[in-house]
C-alpha positions in Angstrom: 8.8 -17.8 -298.9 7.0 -14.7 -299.7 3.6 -14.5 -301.2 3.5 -13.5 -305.0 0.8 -11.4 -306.6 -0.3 -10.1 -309.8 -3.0 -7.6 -310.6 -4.3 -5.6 -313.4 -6.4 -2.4 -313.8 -7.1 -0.1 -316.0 -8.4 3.4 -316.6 -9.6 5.8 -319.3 -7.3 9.0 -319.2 -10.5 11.6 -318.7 -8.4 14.5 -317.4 -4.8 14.9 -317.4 -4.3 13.0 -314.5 -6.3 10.0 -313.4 -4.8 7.1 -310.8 -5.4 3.6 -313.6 -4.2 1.3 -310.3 -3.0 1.6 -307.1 -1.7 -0.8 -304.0 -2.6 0.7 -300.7 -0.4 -1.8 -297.7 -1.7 -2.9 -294.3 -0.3 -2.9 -290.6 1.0 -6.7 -291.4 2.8 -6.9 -294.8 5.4 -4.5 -296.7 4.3 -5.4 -300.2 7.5 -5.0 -302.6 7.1 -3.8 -305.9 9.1 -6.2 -307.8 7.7 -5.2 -311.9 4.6 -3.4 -314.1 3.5 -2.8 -317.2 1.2 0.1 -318.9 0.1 -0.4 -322.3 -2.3 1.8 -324.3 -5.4 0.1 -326.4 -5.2 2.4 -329.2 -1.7 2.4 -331.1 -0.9 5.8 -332.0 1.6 8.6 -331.7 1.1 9.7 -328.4 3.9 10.0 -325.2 1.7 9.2 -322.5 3.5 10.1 -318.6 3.5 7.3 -316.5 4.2 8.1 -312.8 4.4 5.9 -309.8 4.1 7.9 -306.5 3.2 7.4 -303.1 0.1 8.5 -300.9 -0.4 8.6 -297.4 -3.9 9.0 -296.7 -6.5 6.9 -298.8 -6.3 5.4 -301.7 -9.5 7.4 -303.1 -12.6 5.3 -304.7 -11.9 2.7 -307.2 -12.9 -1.0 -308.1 -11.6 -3.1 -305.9 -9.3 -5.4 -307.9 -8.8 -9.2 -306.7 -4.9 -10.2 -307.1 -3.9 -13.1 -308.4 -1.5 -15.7 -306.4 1.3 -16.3 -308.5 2.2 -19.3 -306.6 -0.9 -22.2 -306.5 -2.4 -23.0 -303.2 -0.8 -19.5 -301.0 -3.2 -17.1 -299.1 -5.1 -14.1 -300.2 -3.4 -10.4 -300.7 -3.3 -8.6 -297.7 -3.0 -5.5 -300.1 -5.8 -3.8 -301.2 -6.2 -3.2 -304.9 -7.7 -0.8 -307.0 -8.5 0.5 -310.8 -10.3 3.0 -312.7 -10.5 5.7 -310.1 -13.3 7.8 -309.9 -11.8 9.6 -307.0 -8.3 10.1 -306.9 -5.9 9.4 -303.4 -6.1 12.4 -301.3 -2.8 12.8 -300.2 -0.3 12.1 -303.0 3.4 12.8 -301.6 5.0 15.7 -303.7 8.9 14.5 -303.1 7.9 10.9 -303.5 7.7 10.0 -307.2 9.5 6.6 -307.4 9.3 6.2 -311.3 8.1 8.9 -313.8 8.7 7.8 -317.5 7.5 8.6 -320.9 6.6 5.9 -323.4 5.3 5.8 -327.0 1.2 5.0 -326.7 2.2 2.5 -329.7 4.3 0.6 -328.0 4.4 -1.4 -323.8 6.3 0.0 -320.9 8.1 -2.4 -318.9 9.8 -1.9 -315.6 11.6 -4.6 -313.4 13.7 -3.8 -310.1 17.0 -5.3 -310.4 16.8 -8.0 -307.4 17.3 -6.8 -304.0 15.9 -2.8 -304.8 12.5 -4.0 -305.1 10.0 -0.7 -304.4 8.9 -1.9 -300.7 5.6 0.2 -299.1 5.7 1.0 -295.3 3.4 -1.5 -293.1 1.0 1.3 -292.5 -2.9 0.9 -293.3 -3.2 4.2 -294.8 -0.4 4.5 -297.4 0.4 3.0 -301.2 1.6 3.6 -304.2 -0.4 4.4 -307.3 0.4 4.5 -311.4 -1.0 7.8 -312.6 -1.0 8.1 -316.3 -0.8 11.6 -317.9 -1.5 13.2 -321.4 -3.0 16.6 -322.1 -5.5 15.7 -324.6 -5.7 11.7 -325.4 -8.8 9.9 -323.6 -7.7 6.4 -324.2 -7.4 3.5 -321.9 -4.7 2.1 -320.0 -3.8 -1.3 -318.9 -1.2 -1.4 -315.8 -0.6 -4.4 -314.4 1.6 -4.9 -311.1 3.6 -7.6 -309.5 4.4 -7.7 -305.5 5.2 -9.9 -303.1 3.7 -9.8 -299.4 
């Protein structure tokens, strides 16, 4: 049975791009992305961008974000978890956007793979995925929260 994880992060929207979570993989696991959220804190009329792409290189400097087990009693995340970037991941892929979508800031996003097309990350160290938020003026917080299994 695979490991189940859950983890949350957020991240105030200080320029019109900044990473609110991101799941980097490791040599031994190919975490699949099985759902997320994003939420705003502050209702209002506002389409806020939310894009899920991959990186190759590092995930950038964050705070380190301890998943939750989703099933009592398993192993730690082999994944490493981050939020509220300060420094974004160097090396975002251009042609790999797996999910871009707009959603009203008064309202939750919800996406959940249809079983079997789960988002699955390569077994390699240096690469993730990360959920970058995007609006040209508003400098609220987001909450993303992310659910894998290793």
């Amino acid at each position: 049975m695979y490991k189940k994880f859950s983890a949350t992060g957020d991240q105030t929207i200080v320029a019109p791009t900044d990473t609110a979570i991101t799941i980097q993989s490791a040599t031994t696991i190919r975490p699949a992305i099985a759902e997320f959220s994003a939420s705003m804190d502050a209702p209002a009329d506002n389409q806020i961008l939310v894009t899920v792409q991959l990186f190759d290189t590092d995930d950038g400097t964050g705070t380190a974000v301890t998943p939750k087990p989703l099933i009592d009693g398993f192993p730690a995340a082999l994944g490493v978890i981050q939020d509220n970037h300060t420094v974004e991941p160097s090396s975002y892929l251009s042609g790999e956007i797996w999910y871009a979508q707009y959603f009203n800031a008064r309202a939750t996003l919800r996406w959940v793979a249809v079983p079997g097309f789960e988002w699955v990350l390569p077994a390699v160290a240096t690469e993730g995925a990360g959920w970058l938020p995007s609006h040209a003026s508003n400098t609220d917080d987001i909450n993303v929260t992310v659910y894998w299994s290793e």
